[in-house]
LOBABA-604575 format. One line per 4 residues: their letters; for each residue x, y negated, z negated of N, C-alpha, C. Coordinates in pm, whole numbers, plus 50000, padded with zeros to 5 digits. Atoms other than C-alpha are relative to their C-alpha. Example, Ala and Ser with C-alpha at 12.3 -4.5 7.8 and 13.67 -1.06 7.14 Angstrom:
BEGIN
AS> 50089:50119:50000:51230:50450:49220:50090:49880:50000; 49918:50119:50006:51367:50106:49286:49923:49891:49927
***
This chain:
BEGIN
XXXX> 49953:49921:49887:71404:94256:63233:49923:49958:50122; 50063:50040:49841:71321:94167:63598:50084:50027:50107; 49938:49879:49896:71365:94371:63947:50093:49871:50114; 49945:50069:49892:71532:94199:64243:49933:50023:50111
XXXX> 50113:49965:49923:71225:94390:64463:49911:49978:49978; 50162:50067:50056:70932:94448:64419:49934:50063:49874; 50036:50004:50161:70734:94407:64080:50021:50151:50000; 50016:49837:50025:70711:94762:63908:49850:49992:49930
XXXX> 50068:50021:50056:70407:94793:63779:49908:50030:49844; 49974:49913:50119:70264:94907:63402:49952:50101:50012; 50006:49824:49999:70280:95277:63343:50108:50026:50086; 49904:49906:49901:70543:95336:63619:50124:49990:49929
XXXX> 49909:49934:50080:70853:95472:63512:50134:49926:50048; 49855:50072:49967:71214:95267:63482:50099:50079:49930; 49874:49941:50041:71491:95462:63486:50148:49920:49988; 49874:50114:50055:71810:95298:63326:50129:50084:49988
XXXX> 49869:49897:49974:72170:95423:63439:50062:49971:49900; 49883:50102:50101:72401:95312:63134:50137:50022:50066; 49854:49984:49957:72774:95237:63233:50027:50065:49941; 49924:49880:50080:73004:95469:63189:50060:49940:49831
XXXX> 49930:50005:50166:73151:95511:62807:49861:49981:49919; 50152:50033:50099:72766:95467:62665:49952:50103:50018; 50085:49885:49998:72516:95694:62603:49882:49979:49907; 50145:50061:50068:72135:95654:62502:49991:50157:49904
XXXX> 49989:49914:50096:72167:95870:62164:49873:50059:49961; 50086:49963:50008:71952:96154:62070:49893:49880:49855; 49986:50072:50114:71670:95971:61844:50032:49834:50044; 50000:50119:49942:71744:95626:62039:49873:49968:49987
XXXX> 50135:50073:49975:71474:95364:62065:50024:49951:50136; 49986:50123:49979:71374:95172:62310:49856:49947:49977; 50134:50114:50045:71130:94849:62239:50007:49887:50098; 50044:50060:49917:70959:94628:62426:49980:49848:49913
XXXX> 50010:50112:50040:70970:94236:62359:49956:49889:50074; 50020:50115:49915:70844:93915:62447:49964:49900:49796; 49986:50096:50115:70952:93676:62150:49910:49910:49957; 50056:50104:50021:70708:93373:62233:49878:50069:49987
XXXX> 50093:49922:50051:70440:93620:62161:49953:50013:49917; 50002:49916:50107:70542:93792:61890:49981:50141:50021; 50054:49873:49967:70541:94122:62058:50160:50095:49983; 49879:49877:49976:70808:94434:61942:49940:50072:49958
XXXX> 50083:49903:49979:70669:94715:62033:50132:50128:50014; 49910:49873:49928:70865:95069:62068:49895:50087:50065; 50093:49874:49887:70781:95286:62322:50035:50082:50006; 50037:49813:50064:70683:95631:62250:50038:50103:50156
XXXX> 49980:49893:49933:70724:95797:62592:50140:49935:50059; 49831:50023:49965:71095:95774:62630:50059:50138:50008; 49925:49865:49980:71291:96081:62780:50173:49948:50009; 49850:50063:49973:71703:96110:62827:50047:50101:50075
XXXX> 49917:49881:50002:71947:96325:63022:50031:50075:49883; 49877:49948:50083:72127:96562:62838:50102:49930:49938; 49883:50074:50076:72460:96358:62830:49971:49844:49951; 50024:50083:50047:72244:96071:62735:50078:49875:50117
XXXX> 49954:50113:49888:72373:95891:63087:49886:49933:50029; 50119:50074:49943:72003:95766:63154:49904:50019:49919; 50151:49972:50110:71682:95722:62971:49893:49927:50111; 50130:50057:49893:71353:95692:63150:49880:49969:49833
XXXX> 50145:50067:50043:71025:95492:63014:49941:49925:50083; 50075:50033:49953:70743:95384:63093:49972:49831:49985; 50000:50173:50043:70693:94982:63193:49870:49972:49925; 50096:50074:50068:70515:94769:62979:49976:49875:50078
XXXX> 50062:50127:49955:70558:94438:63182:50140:49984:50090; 49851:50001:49918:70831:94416:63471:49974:49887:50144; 50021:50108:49909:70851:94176:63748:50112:49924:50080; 49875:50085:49898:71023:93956:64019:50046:49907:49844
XXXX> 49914:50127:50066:71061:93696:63705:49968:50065:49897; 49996:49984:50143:71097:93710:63357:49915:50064:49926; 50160:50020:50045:70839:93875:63167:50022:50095:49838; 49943:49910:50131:70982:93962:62819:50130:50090:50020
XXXX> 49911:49934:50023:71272:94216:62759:50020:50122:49942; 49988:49886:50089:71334:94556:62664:50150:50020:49953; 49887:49984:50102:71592:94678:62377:50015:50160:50064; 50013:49844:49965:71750:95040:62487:50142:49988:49902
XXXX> 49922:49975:50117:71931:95158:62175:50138:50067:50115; 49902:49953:49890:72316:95238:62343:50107:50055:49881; 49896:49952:50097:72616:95451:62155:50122:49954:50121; 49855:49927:49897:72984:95461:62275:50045:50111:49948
XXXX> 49944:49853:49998:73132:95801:62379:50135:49965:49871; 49855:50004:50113:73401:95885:62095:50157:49950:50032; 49901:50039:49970:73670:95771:62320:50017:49856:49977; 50004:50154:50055:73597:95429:62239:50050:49978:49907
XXXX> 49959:49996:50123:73722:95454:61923:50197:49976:49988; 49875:50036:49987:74097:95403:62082:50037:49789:49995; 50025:50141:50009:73972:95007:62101:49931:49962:50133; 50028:50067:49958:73828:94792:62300:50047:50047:50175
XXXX> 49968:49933:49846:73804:94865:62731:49909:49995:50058; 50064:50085:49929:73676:94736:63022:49926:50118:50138; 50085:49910:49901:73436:94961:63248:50044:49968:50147; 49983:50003:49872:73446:95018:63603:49892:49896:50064
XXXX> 50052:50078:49933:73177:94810:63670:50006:49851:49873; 49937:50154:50064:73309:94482:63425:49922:49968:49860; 50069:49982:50128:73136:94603:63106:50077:50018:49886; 49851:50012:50059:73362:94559:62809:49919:50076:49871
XXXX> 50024:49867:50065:73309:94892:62582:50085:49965:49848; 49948:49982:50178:73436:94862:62174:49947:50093:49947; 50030:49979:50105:73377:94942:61855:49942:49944:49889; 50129:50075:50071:73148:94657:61756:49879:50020:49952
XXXX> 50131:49958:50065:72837:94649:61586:49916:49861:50067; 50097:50046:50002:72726:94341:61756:49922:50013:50114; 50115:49957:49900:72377:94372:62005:50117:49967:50180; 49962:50006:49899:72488:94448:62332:49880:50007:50105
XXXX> 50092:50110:49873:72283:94258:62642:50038:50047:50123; 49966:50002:49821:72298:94345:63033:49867:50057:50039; 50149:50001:49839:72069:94332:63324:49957:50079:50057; 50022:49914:49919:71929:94585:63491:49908:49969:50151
XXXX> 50087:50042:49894:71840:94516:63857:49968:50118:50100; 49993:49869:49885:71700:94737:64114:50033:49949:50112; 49862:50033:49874:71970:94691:64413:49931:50017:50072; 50009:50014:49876:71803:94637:64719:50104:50074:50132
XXXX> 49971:49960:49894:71980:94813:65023:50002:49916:50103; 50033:50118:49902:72087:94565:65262:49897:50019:50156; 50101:49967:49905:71814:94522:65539:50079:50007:50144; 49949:50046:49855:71936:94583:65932:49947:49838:50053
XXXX> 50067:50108:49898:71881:94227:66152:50007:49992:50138; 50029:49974:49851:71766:94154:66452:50113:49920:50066; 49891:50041:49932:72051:94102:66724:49955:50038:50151; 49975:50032:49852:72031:93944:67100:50131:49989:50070
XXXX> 49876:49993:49899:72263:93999:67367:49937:49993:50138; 50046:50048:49847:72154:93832:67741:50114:49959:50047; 49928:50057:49963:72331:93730:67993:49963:50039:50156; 49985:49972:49921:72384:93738:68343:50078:50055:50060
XXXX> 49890:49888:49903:72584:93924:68606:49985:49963:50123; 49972:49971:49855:72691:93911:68973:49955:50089:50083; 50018:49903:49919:72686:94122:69267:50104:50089:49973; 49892:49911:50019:73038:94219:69157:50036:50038:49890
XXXX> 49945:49994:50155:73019:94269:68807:50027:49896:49954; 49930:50120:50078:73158:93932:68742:49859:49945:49851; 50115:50028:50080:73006:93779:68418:49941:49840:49996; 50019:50142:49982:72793:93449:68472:49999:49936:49876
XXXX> 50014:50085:50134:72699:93352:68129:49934:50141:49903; 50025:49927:50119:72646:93542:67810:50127:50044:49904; 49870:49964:50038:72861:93711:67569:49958:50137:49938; 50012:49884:50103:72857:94044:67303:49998:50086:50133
XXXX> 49931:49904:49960:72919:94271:67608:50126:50005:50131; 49879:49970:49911:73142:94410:67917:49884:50061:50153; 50080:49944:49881:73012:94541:68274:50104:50070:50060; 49920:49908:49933:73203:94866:68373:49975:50025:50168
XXXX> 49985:49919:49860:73266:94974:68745:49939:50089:50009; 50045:49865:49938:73072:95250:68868:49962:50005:50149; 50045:49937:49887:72865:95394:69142:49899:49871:50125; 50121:50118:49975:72701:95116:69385:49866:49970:49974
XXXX> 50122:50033:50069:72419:94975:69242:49951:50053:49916; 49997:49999:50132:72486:95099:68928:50036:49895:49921; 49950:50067:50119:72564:94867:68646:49997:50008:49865; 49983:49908:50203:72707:94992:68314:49983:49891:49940
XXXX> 49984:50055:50122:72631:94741:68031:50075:50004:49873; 49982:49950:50140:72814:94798:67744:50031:49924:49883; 50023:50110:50120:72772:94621:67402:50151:49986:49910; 49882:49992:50088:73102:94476:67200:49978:50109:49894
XXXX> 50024:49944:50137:72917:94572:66897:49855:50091:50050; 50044:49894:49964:72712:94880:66904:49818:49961:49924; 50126:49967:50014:72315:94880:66812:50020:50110:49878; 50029:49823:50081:72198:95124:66492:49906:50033:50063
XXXX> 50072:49919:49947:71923:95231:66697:49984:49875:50188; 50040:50033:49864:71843:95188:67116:49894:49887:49997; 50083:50126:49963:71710:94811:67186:49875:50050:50101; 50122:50041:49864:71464:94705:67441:50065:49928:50059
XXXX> 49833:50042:49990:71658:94620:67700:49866:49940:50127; 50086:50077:49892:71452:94391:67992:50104:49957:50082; 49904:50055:49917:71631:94317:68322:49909:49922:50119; 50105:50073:49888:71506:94073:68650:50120:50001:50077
XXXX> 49934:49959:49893:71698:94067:68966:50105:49790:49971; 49962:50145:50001:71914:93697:68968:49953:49903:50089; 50067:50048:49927:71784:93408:69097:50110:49928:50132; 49922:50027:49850:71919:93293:69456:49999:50054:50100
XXXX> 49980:49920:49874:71750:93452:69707:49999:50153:50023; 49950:49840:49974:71826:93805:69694:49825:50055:49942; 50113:49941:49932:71510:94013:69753:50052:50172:49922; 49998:49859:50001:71521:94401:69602:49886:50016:49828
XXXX> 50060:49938:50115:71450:94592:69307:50103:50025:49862; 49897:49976:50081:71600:94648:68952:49926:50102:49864; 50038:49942:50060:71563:94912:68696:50062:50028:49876; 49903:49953:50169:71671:94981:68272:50025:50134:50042
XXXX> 49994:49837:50006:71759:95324:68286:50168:49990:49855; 49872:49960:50072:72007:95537:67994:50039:49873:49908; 49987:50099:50101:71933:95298:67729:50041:50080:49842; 49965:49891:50131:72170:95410:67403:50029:49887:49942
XXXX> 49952:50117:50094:72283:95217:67102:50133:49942:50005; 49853:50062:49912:72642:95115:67280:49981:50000:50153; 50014:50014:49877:72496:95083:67642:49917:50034:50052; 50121:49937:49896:72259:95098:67908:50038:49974:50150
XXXX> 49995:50052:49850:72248:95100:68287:49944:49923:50049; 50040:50073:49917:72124:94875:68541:49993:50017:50159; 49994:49983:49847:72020:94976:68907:49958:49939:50069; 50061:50134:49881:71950:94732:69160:49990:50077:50171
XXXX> 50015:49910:49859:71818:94845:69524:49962:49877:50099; 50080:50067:49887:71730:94666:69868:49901:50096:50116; 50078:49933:49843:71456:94816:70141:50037:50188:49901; 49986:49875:50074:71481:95158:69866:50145:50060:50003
XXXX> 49859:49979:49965:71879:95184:69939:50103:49928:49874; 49917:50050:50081:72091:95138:69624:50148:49919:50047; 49848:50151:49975:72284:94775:69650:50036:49926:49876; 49890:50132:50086:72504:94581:69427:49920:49861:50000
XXXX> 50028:50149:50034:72286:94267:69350:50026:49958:49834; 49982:50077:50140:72298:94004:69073:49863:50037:49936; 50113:50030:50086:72076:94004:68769:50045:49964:49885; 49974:50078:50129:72020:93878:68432:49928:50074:49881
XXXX> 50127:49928:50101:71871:94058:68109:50079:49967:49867; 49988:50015:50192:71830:94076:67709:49950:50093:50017; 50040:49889:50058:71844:94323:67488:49966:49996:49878; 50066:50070:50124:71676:94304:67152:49985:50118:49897
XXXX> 49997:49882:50069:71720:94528:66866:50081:49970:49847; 50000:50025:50158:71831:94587:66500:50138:50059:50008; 49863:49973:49984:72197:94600:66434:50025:49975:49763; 49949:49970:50153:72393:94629:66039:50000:49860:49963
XXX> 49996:50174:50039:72369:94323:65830:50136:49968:49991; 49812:50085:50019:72680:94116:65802:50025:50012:49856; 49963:49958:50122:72895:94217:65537:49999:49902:49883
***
């Protein structure tokens, strides 16, 4: 048995879902192996649900890689007994007697990644270069930002005035996870200049 995270370590406790139509029977074993050893061991602190949907024990040896194998004694529910049938997750359920084998991994949760969106802008909104958003109309020397694709949480959003001359001031303000503003001023008098910024932040992994 081996995780897909991180190691487990011995003594901590692995809980084991069985697919549906199984059930870890009162009186089940499970044993601990490592063949090139010579090691089968059963292990004594083993609990179960009720309907025998899960059995918890304690690790003996678990890991990113290989490190031996445990046996978890498995029944099928009495409906099995109509023949042979294929689980919801691609587990093929009988009335065999011979050892039945599968993996148990602990599923990771896909991680958010990090996602840039820069670009520049005009005096009129127009867009000079960039892409992933839009620049709405508003109030003079406002500038709405707004992102194609939305942020799971509020970037860091950095702006500078554009280069060519132009002389004022520029400010982030109303930074959300689908948009932020941009105010640009001359001599303390809100004006319509160009600028350029990135925004930097953690967005959903790709499916």
């Amino acid at each position: 048995m081996f995780v897909d995270g991180l190691p487990v370590g011995p003594g901590e406790t692995i809980r084991v879902k069985l697919p549906q139509g199984l059930t870890f029977p009162p009186g089940g074993q499970v044993r601990y192996m490592k063949i090139d050893e010579g090691i089968n061991e059963q292990l004594m602190d083993v609990s179960r649900e009720l309907d025998g949907s899960l059995v918890r024990f304690k690790a003996k040896a678990i890991g990113n890689q290989p490190a031996g194998f445990y046996s978890v004694n498995v029944q099928a529910l009495p409906d099995a007994a109509a023949g042979p049938r294929t689980g919801p997750d691609g587990l093929v359920i009988g009335t065999t007697t011979a050892a039945l084998n599968f993996h148990i991994g602990a599923q990771q949760p896909p991680r958010p990644v990090e996602r840039r969106v820069h670009g520049t802008v005009d005096a009129n909104r127009n867009i000079i270069s960039g892409d992933g958003f839009v620049v709405k109309p508003g109030l003079t020397g406002v500038h709405r930002v707004v992102f194609t694709e939305a942020f799971i949480s509020p970037p860091t959003v950095l702006a500078t005035l554009r280069k060519g001359g132009e002389r004022g001031a520029v400010s982030v303000e109303s930074v959300d996870t689908g948009m932020f503003d941009v105010r640009t001023a001359t001599n303390g008098v809100w004006t319509s200049l160009g600028f350029s910024f990135m925004a930097v932040g953690l967005a959903a992994p790709n499916p």
